[in-house]
KEVO-512918 format. One line per field, with one value per residue (C-alpha): residue number from 1; residue in one letter; x, y, z. Coordinates in nm, 4 decimals, always signed. Each point is the difference from the previous one (the first is absolute). Layout:
BEGIN
n = (NUM  ...) .
res = (a  ...) .
x = (X  ...) .
y = (Y  ...) .
z = (Z  ...) .
END
This chain:
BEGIN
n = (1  2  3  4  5  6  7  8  9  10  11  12  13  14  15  16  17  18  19  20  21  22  23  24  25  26  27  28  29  30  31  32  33  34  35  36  37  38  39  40  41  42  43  44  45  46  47  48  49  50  51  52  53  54  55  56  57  58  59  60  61  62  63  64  65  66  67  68  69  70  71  72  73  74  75  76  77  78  79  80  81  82  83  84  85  86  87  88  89  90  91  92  93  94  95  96  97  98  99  100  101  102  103  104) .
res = (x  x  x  x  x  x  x  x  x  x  x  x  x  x  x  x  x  x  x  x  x  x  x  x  x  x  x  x  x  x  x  x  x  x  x  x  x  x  x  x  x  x  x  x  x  x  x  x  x  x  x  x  x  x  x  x  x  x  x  x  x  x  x  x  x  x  x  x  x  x  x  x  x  x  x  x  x  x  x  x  x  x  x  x  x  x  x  x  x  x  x  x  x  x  x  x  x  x  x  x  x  x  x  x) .
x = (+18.9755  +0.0775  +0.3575  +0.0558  -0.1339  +0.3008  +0.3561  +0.2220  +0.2550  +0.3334  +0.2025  +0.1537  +0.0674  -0.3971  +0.0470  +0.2723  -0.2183  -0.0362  +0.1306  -0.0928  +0.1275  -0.3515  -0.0080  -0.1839  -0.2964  -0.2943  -0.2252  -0.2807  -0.1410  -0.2625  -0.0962  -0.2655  -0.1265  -0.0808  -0.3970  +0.0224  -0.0077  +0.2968  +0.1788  +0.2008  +0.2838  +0.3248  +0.2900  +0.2735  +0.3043  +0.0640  +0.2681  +0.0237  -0.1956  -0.2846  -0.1657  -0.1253  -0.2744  -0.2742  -0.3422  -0.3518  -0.1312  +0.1634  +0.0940  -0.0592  +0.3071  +0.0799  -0.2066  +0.0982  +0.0232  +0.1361  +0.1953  +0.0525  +0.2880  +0.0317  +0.3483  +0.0863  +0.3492  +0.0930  -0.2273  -0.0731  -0.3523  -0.1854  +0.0976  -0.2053  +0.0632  -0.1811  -0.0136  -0.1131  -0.0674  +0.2911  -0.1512  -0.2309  -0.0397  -0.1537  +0.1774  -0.2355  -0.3585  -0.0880  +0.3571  +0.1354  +0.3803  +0.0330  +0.2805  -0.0206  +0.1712  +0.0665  -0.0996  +0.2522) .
y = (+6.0217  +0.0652  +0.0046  -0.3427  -0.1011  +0.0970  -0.1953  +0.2162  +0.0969  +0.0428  -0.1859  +0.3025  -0.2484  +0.0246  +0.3113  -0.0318  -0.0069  +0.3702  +0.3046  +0.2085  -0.0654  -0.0924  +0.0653  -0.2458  +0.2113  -0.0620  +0.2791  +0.1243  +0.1209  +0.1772  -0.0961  +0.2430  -0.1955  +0.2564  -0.0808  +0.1589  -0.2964  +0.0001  -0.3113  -0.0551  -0.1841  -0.1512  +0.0852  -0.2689  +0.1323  +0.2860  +0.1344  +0.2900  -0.1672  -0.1042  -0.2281  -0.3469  +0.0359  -0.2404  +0.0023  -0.1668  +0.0718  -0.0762  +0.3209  -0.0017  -0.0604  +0.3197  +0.1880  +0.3912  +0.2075  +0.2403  -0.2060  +0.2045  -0.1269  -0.0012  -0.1474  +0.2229  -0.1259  +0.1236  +0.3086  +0.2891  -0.0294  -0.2001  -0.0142  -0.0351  -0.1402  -0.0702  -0.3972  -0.3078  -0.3376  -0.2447  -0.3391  -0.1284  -0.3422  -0.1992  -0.1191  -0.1050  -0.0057  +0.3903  +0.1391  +0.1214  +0.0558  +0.3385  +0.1622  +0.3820  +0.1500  +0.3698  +0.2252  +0.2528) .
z = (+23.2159  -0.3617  +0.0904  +0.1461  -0.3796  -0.1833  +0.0007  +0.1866  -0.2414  +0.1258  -0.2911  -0.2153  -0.2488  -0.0810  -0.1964  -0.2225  -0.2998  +0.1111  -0.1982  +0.3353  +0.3429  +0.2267  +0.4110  +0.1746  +0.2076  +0.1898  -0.0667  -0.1220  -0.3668  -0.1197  -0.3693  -0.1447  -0.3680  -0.2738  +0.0845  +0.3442  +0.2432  +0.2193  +0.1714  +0.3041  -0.0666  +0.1896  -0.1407  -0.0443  -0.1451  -0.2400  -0.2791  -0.1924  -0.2727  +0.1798  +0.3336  +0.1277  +0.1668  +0.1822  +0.0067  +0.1027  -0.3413  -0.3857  -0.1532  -0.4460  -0.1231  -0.2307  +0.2329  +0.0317  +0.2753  +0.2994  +0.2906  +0.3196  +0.2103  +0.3516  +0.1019  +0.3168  +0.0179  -0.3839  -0.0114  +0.1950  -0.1665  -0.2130  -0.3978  -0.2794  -0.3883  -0.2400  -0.0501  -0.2103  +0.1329  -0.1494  +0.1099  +0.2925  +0.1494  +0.2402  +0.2873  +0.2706  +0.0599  -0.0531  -0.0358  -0.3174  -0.0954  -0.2283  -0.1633  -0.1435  -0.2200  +0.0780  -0.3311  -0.1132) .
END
């Protein structure tokens, strides 16, 4: 369900404010915040710098934490960074847009 929120984005022309090149996915993320909780995430497109990703729930922008990827069709098995939540908006009744920013 959380999929058929989010535009479909096909247009490459979307990212060339990018430093990074960013695959379009449909997978999931795990995103463990420094205070334990953890939250299931769908993962929209990723780069080396970082990931959109959509939720039910807002994440705190500036937010740290450990996100767990599970993209099959890049990995053999899932990856984890460290990351920080760029920005977060609303985009439908009780879905969130995210980006992250992976920590170095």
């Amino acid at each position: 369900m959380l999929y058929s929120l989010w535009p479909r984005r096909t247009d490459v022309l979307l990212f060339t404010r990018r430093t990074t090149s960013r695959f379009i996915l449909n997978d999931s993320l795990s995103f463990r915040l420094s205070d334990g909780s953890e939250r299931g995430l769908l993962l929209k497109d990723l780069s080396a710098g970082g990931a959109g990703v959509f939720g039910n729930c807002p994440l705190s922008v500036d937010e740290k934490g450990r996100v767990t990827i599970i993209a099959p069709a890049f990995f053999n098995k899932p990856v984890s960074r460290e990351a920080k939540v760029a920005w977060c908006k609303r985009v439908a009744a009780n879905a969130w847009e995210a980006g992250v920013d992976f920590q170095t």
